[in-house]
N, CA, C and O atoms as CSV, one atom per row, in Angstrom:
chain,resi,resn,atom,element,x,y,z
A,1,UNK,N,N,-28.646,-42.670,20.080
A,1,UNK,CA,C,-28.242,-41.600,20.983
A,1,UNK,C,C,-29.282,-40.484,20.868
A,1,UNK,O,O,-29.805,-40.128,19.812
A,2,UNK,N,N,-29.530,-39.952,22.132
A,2,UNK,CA,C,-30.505,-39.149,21.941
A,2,UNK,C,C,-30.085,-37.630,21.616
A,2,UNK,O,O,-28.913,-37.551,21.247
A,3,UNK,N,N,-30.726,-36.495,21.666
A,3,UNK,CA,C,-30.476,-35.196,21.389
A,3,UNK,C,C,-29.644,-34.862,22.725
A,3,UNK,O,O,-28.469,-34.498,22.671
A,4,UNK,N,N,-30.274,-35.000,23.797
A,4,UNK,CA,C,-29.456,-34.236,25.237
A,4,UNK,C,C,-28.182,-35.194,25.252
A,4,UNK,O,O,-27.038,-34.807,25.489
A,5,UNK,N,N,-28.554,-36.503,24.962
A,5,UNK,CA,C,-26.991,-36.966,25.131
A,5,UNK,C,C,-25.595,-36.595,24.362
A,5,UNK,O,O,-24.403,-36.579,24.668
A,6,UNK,N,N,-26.403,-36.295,23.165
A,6,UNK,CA,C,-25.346,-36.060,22.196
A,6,UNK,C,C,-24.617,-34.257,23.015
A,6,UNK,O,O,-23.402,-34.107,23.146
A,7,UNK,N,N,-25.606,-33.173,23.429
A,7,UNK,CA,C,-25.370,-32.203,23.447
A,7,UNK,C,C,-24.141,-32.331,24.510
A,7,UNK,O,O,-22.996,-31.886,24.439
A,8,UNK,N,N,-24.871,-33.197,25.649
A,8,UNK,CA,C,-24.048,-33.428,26.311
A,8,UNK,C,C,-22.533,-33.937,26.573
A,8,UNK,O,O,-21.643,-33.625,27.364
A,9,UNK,N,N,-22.693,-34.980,25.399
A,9,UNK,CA,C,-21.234,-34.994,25.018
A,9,UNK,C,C,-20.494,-34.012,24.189
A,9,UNK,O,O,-19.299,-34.271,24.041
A,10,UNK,N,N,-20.861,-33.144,23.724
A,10,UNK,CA,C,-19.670,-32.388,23.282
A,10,UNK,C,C,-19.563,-31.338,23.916
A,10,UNK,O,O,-18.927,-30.350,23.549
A,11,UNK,N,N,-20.063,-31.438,24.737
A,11,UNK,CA,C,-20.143,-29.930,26.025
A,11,UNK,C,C,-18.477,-30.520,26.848
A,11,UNK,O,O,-17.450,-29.950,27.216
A,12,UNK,N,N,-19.057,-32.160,26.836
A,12,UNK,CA,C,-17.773,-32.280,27.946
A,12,UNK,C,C,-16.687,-32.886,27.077
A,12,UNK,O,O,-15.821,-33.437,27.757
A,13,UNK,N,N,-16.540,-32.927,26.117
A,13,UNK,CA,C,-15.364,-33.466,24.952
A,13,UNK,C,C,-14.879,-31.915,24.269
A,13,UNK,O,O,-13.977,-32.112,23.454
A,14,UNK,N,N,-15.087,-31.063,24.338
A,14,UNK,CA,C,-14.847,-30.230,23.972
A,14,UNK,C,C,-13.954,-28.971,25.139
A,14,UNK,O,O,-14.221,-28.807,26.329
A,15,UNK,N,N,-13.158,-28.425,24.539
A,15,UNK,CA,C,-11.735,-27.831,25.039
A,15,UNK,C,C,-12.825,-26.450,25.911
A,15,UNK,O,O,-13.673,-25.902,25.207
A,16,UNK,N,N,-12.721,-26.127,27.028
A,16,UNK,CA,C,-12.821,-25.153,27.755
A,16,UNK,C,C,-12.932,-23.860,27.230
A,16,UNK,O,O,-12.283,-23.906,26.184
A,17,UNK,N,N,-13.337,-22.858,27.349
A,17,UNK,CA,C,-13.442,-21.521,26.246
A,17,UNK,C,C,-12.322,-20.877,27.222
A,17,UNK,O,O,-11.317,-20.869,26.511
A,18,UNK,N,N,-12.029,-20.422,28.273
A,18,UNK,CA,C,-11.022,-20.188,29.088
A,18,UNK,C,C,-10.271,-21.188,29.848
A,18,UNK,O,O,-10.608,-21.573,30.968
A,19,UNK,N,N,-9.124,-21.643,29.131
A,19,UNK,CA,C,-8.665,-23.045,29.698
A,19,UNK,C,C,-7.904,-22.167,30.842
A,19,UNK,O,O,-8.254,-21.002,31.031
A,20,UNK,N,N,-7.029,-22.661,31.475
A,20,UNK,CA,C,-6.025,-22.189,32.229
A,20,UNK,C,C,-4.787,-22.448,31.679
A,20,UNK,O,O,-3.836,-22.014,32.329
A,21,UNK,N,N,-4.518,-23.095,30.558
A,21,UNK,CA,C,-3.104,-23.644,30.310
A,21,UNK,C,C,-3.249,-22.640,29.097
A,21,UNK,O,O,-2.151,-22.830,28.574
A,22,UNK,N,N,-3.961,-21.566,28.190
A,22,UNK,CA,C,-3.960,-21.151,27.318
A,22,UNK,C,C,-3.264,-19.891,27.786
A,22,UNK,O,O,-3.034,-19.471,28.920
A,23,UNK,N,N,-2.905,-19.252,26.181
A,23,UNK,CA,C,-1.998,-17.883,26.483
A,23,UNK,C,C,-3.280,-17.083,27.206
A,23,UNK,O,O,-4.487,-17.142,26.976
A,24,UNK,N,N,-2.506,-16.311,28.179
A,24,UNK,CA,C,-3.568,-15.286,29.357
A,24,UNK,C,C,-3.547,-13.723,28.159
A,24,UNK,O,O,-4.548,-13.036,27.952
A,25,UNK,N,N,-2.592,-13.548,27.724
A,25,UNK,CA,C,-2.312,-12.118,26.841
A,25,UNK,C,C,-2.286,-12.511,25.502
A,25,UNK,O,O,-1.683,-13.525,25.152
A,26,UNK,N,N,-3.057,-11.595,24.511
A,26,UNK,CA,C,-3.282,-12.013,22.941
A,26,UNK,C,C,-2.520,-10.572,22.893
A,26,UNK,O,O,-2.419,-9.721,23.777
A,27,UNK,N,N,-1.928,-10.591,21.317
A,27,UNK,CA,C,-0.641,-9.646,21.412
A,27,UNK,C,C,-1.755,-9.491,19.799
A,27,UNK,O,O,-2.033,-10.164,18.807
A,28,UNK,N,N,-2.110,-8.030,20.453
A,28,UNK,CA,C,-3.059,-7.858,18.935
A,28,UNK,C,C,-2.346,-7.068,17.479
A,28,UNK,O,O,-2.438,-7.402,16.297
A,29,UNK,N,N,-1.536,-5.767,18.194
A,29,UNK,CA,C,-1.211,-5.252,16.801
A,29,UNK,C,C,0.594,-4.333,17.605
A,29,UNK,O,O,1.003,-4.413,18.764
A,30,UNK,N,N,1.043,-3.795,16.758
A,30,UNK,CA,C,2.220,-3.086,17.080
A,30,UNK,C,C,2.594,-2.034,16.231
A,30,UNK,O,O,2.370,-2.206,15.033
A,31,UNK,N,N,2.987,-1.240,16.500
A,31,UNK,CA,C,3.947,-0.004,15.750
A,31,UNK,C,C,4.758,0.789,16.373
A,31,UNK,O,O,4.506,1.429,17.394
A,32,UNK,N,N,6.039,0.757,15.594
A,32,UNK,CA,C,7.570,1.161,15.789
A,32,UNK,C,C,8.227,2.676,15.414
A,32,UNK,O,O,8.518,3.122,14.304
A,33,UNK,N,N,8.336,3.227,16.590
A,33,UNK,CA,C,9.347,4.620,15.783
A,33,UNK,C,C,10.774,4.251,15.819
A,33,UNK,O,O,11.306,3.145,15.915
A,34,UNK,N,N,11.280,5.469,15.717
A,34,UNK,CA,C,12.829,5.254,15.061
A,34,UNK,C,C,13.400,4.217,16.383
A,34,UNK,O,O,14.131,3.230,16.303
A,35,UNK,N,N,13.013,4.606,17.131
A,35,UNK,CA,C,13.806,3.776,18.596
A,35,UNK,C,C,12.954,3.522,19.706
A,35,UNK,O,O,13.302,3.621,20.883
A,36,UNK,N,N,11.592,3.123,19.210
A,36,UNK,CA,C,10.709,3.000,20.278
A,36,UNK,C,C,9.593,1.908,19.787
A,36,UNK,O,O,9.631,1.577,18.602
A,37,UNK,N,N,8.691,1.385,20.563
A,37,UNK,CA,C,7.176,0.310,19.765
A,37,UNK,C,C,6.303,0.435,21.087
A,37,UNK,O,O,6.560,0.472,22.291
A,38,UNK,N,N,5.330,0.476,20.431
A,38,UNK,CA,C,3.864,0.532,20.719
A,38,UNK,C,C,3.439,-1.135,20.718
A,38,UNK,O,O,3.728,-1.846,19.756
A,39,UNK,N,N,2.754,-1.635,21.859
A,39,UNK,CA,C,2.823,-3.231,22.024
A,39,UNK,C,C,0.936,-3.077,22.028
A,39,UNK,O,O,0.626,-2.119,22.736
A,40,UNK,N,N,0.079,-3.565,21.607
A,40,UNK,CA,C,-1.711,-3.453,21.590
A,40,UNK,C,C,-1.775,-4.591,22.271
A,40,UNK,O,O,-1.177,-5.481,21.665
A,41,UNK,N,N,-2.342,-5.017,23.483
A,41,UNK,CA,C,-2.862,-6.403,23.478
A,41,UNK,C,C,-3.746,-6.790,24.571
A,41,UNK,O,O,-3.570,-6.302,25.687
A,42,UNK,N,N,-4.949,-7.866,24.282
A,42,UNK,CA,C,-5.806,-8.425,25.318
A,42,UNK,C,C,-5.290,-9.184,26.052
A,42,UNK,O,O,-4.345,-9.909,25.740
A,43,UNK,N,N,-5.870,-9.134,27.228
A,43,UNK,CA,C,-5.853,-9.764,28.617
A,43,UNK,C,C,-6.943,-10.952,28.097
A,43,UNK,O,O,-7.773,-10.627,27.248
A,44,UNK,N,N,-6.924,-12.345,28.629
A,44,UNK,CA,C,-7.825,-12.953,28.399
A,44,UNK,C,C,-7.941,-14.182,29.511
A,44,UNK,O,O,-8.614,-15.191,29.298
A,45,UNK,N,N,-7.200,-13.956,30.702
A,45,UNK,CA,C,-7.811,-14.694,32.256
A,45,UNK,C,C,-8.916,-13.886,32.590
A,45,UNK,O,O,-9.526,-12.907,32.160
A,46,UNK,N,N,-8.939,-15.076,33.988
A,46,UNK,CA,C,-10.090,-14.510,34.563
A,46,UNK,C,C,-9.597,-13.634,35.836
A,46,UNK,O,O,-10.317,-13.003,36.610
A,47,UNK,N,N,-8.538,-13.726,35.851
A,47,UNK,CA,C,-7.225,-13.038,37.290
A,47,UNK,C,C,-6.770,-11.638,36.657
A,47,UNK,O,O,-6.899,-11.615,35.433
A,48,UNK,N,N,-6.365,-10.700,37.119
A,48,UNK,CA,C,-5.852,-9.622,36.991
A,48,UNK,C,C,-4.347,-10.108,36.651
A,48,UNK,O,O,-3.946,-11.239,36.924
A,49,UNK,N,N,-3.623,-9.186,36.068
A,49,UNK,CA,C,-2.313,-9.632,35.755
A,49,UNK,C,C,-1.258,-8.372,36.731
A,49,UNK,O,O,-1.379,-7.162,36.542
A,50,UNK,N,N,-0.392,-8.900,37.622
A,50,UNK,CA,C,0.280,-7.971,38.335
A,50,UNK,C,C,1.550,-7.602,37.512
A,50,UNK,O,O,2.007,-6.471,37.676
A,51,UNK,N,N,2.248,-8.574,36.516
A,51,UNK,CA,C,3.529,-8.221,36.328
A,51,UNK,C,C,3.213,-9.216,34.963
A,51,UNK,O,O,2.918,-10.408,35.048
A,52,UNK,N,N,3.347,-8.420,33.651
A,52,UNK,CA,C,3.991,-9.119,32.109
A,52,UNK,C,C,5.274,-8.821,31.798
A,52,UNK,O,O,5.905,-7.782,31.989
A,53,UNK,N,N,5.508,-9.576,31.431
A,53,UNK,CA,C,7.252,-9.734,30.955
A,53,UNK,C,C,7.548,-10.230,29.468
A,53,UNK,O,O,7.604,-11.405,29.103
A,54,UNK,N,N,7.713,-9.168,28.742
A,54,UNK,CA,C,8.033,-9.695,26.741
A,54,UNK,C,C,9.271,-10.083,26.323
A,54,UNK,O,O,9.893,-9.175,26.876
A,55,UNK,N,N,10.038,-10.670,25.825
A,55,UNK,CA,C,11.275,-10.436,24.943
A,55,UNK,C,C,10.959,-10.116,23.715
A,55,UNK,O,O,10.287,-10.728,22.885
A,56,UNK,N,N,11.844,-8.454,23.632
A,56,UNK,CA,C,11.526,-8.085,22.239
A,56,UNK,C,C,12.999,-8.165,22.164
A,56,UNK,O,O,13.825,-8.010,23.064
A,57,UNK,N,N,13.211,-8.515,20.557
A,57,UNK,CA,C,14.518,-8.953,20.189
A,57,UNK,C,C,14.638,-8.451,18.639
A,57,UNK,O,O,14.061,-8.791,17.606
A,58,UNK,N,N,15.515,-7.614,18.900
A,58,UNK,CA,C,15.973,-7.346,17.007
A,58,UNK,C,C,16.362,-8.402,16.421
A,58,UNK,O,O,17.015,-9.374,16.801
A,59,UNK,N,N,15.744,-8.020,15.148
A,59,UNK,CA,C,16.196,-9.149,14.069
A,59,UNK,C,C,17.274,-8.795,13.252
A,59,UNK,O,O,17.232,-7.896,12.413
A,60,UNK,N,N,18.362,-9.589,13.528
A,60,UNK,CA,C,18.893,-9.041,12.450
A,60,UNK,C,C,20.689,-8.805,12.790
A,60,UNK,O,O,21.753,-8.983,12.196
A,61,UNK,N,N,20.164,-8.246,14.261
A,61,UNK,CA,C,21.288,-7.803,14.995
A,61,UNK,C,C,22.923,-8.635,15.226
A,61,UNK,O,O,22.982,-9.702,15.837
A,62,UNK,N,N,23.928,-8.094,14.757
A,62,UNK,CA,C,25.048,-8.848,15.157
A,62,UNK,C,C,26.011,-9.401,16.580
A,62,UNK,O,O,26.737,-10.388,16.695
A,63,UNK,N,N,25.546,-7.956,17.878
A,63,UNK,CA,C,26.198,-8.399,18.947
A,63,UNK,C,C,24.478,-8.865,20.003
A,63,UNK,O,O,23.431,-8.241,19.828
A,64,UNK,N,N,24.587,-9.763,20.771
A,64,UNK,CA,C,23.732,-9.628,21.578
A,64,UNK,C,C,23.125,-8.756,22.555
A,64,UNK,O,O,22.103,-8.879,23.229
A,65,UNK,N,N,23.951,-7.890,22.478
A,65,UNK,CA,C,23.812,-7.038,23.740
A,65,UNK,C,C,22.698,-6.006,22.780
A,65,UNK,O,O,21.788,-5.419,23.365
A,66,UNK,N,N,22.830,-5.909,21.718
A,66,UNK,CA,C,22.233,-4.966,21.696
A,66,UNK,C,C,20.532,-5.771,20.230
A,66,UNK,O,O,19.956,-5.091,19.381
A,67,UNK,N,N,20.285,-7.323,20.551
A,67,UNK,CA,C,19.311,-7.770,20.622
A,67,UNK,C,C,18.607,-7.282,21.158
A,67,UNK,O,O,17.961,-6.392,20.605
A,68,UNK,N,N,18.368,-7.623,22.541
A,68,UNK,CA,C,17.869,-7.516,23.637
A,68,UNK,C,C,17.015,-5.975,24.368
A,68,UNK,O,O,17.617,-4.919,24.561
A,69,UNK,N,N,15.996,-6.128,24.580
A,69,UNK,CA,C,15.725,-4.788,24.611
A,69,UNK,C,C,14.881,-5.196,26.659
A,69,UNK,O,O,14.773,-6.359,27.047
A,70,UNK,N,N,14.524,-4.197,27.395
A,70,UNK,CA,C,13.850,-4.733,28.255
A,70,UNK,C,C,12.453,-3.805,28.586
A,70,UNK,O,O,12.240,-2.611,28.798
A,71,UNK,N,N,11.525,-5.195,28.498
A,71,UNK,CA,C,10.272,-4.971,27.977
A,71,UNK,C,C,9.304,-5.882,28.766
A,71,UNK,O,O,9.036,-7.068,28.569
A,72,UNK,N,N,8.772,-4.889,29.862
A,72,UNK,CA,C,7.941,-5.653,31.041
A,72,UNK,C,C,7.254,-4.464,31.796
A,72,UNK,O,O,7.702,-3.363,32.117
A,73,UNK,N,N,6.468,-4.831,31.911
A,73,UNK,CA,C,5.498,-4.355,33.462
A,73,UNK,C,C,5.544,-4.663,34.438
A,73,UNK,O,O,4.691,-5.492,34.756
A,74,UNK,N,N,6.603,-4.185,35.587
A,74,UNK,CA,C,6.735,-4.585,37.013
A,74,UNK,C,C,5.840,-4.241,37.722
A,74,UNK,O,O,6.059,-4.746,38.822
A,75,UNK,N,N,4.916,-3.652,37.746
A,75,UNK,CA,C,3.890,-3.193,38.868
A,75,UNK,C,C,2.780,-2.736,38.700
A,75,UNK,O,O,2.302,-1.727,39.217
A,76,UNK,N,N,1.961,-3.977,37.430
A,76,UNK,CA,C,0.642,-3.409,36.628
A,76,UNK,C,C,-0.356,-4.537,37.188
A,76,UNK,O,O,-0.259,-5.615,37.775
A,77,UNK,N,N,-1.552,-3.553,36.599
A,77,UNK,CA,C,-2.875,-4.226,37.033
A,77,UNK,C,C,-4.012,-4.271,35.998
A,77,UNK,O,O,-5.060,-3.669,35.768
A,78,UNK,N,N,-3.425,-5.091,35.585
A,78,UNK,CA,C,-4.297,-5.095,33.746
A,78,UNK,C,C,-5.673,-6.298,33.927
A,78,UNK,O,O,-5.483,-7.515,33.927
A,79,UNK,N,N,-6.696,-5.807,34.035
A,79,UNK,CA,C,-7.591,-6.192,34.451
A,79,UNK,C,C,-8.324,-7.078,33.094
A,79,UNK,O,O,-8.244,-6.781,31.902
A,80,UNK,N,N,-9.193,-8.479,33.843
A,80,UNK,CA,C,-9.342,-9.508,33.039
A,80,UNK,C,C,-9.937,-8.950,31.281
A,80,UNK,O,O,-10.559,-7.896,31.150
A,81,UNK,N,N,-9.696,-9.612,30.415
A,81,UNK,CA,C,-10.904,-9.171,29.314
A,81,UNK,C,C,-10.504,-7.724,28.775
A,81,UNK,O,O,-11.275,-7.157,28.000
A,82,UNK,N,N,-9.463,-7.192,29.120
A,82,UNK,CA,C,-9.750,-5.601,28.463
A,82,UNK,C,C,-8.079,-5.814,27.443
A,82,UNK,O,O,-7.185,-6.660,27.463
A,83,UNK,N,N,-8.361,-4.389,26.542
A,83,UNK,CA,C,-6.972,-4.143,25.765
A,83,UNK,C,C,-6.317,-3.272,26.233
A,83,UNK,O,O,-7.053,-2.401,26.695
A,84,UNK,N,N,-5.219,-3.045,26.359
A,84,UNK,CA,C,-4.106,-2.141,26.794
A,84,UNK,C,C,-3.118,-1.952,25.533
A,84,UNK,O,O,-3.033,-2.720,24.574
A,85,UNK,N,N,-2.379,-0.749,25.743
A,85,UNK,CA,C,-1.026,-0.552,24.701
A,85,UNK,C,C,0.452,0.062,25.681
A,85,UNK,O,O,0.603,1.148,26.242
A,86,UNK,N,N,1.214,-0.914,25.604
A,86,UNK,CA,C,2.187,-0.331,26.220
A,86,UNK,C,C,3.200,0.137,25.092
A,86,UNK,O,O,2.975,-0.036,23.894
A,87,UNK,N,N,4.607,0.890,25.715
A,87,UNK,CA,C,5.449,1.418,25.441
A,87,UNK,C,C,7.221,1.114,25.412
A,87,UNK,O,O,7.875,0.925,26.438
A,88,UNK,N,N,7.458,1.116,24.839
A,88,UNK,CA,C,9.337,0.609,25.566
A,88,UNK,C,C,9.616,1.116,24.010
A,88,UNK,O,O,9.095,1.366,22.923
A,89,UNK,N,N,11.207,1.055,24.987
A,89,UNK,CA,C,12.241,1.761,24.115
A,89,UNK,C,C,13.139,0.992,23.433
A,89,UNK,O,O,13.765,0.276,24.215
A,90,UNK,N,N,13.454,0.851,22.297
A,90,UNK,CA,C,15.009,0.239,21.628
A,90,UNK,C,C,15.543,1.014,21.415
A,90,UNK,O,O,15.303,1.947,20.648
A,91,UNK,N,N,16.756,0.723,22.313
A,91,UNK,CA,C,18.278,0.975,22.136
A,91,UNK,C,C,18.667,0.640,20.237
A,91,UNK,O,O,18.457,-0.219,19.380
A,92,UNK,N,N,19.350,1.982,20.403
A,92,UNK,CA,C,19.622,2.116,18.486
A,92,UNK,C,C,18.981,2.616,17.565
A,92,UNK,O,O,17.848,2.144,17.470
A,93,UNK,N,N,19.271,3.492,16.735
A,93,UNK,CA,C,18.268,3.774,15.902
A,93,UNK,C,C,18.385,3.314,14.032
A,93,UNK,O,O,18.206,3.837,12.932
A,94,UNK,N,N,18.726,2.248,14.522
A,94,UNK,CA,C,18.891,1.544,12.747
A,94,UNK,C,C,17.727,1.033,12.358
A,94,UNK,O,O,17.348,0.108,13.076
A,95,UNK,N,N,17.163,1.257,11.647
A,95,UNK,CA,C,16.036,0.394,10.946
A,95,UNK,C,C,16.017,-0.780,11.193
A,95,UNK,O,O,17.059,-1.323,11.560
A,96,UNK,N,N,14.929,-1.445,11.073
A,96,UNK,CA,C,15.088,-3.356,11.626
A,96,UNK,C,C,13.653,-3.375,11.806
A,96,UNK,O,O,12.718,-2.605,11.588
A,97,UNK,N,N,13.826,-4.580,12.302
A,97,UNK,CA,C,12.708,-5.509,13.112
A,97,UNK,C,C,12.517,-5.872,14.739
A,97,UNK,O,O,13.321,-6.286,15.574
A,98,UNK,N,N,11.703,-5.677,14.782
A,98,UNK,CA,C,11.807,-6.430,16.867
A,98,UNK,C,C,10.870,-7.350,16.694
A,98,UNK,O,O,9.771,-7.015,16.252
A,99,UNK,N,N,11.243,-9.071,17.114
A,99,UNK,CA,C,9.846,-9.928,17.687
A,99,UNK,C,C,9.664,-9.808,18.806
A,99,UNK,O,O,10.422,-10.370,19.598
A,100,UNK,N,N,8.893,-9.250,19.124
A,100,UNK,CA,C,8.066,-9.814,21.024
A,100,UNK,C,C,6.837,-11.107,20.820
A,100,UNK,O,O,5.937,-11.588,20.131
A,101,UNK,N,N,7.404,-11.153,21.660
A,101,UNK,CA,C,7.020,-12.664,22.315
A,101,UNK,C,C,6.837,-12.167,24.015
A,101,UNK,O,O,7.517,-11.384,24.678
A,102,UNK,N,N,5.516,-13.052,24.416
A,102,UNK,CA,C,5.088,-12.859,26.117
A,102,UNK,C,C,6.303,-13.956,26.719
A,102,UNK,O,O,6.401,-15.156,26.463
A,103,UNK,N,N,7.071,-13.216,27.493
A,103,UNK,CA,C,7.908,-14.298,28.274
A,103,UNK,C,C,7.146,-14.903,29.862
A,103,UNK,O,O,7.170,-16.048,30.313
A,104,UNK,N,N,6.617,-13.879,30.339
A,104,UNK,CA,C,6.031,-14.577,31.565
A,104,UNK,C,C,5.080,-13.647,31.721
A,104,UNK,O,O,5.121,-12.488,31.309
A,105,UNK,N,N,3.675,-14.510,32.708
A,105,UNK,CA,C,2.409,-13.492,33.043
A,105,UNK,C,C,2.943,-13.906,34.888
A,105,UNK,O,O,3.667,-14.835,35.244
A,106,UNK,N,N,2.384,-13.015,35.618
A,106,UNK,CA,C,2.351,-13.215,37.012
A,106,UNK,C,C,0.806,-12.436,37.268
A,106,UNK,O,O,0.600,-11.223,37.229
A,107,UNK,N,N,-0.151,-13.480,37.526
A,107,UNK,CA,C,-1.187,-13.052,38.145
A,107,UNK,C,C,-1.375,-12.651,39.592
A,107,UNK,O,O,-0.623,-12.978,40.510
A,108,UNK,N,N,-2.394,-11.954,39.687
A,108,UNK,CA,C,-2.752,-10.973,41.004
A,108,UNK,C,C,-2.764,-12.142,42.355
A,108,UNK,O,O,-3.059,-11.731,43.478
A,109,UNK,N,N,-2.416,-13.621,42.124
A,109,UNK,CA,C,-2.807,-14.255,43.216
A,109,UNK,C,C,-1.408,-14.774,43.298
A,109,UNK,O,O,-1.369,-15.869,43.859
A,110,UNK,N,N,-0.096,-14.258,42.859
A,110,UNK,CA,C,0.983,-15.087,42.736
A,110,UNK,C,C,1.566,-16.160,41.296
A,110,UNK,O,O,2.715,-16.421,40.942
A,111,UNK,N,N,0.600,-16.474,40.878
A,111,UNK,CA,C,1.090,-17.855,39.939
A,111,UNK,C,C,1.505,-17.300,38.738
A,111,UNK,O,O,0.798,-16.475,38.159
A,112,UNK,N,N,2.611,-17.676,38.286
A,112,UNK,CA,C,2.943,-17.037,37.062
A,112,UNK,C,C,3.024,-18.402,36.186
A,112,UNK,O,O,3.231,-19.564,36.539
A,113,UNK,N,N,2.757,-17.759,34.765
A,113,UNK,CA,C,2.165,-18.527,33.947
A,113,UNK,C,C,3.399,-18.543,32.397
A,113,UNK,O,O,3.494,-17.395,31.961
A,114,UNK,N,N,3.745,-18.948,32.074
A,114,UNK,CA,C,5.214,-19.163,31.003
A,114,UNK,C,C,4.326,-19.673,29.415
A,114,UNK,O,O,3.216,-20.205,29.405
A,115,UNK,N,N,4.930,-19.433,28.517
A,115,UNK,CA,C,4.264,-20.334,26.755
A,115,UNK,C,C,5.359,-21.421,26.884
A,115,UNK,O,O,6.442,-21.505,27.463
A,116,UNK,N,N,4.859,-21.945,26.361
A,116,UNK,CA,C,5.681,-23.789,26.037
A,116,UNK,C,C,5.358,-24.151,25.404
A,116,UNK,O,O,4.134,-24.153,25.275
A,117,UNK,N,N,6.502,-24.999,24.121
A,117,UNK,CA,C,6.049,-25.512,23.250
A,117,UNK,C,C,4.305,-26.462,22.941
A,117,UNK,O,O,3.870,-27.020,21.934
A,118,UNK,N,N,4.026,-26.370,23.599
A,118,UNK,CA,C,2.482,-26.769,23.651
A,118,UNK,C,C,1.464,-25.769,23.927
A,118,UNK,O,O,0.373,-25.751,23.356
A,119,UNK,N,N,1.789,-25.046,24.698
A,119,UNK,CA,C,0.528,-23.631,24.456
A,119,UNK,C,C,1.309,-22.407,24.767
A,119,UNK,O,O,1.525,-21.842,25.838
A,120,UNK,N,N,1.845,-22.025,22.985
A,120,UNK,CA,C,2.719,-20.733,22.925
A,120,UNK,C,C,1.846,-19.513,22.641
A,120,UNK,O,O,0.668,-19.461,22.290
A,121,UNK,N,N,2.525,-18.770,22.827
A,121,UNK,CA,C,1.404,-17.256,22.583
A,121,UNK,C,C,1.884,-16.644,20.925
A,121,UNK,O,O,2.996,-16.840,20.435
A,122,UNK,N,N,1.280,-16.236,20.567
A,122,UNK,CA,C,1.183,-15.363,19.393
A,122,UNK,C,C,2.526,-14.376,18.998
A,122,UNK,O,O,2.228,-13.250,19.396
A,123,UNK,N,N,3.002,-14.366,18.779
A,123,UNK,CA,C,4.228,-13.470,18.246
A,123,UNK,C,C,4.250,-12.254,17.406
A,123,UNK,O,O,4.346,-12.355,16.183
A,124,UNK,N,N,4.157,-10.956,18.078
A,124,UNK,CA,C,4.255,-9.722,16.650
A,124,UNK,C,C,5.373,-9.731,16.309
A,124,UNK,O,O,6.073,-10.415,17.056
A,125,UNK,N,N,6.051,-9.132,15.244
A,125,UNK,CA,C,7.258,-8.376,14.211
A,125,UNK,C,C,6.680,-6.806,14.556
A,125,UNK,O,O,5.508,-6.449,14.674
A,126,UNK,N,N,7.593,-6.218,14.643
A,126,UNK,CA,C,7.019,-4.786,14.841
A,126,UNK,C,C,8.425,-4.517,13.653
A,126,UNK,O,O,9.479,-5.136,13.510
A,127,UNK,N,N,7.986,-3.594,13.109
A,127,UNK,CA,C,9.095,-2.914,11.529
A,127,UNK,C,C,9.526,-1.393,12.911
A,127,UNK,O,O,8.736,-0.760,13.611
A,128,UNK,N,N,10.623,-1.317,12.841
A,128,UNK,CA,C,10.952,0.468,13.392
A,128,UNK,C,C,11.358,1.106,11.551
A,128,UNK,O,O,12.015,0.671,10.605
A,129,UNK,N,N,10.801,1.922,11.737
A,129,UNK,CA,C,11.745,3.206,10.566
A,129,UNK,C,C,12.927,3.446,10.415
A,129,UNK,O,O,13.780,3.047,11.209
A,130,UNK,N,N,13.158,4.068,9.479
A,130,UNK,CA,C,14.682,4.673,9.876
A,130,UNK,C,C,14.282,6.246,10.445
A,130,UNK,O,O,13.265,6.895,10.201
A,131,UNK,N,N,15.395,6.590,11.244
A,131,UNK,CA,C,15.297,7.929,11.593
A,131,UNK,C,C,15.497,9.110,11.008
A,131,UNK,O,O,16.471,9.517,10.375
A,132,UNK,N,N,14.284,9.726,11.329
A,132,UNK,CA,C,14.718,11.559,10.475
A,132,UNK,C,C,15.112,12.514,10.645
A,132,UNK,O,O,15.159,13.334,9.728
């Protein structure tokens, strides 16, 4: 086998650097006040993102209702390749945990994009404080 052939094969055996089936949002870092979190994270399509959608969910919590927090961007334009930090609120101010997790991306052309057990996205823990 020669040198170009070889190069050549692992150019085309090898996984895409921007697949399309990969997570579009990397969920980089987080921090929690008494009843609120700070979400850090890259964009990593090549599409603008019109609408992200998270489930952040206390850990810990006994009734569901108050799991559940709601945590989305209805009408954003988070442009390919860059970092952003959003904002949302939890209901309650007990000390705990929240996981977010990306529940859905909807790109600028319509197609919205879901994690599945085969290409899931990254998961933070964000810690809240207790209140002072």
């Amino acid at each position: 086998m020669n040198p170009l052939s070889f190069v050549l094969l692992s150019l085309l055996t090898a996984p895409p650097i921007d697949s399309p089936n990969s997570c579009p949002v990397t969920l980089l870092s987080g921090s929690g006040e008494p009843n609120s979190i700070s979400v850090t994270f890259r964009t990593m399509g090549r599409l603008p993102i019109r609408r992200l959608e998270f489930t952040c969910t206390r850990v810990g919590v006994k009734t569901v209702k108050a799991q559940q927090a709601q945590c989305y961007e209805p009408n954003a334009s988070f442009v390919p390749r860059s970092v952003y930090t959003v904002s949302y609120v939890i209901p309650g101010s007990a000390p705990g945990t929240v996981l977010v997790k990306v529940k859905s991306v909807t790109f600028s052309d319509g197609r919205i994009w879901k994690p599945t057990k085969r290409e899931p996205c990254r998961a933070l823990n964000i810690k809240l404080p207790r209140a002072k």
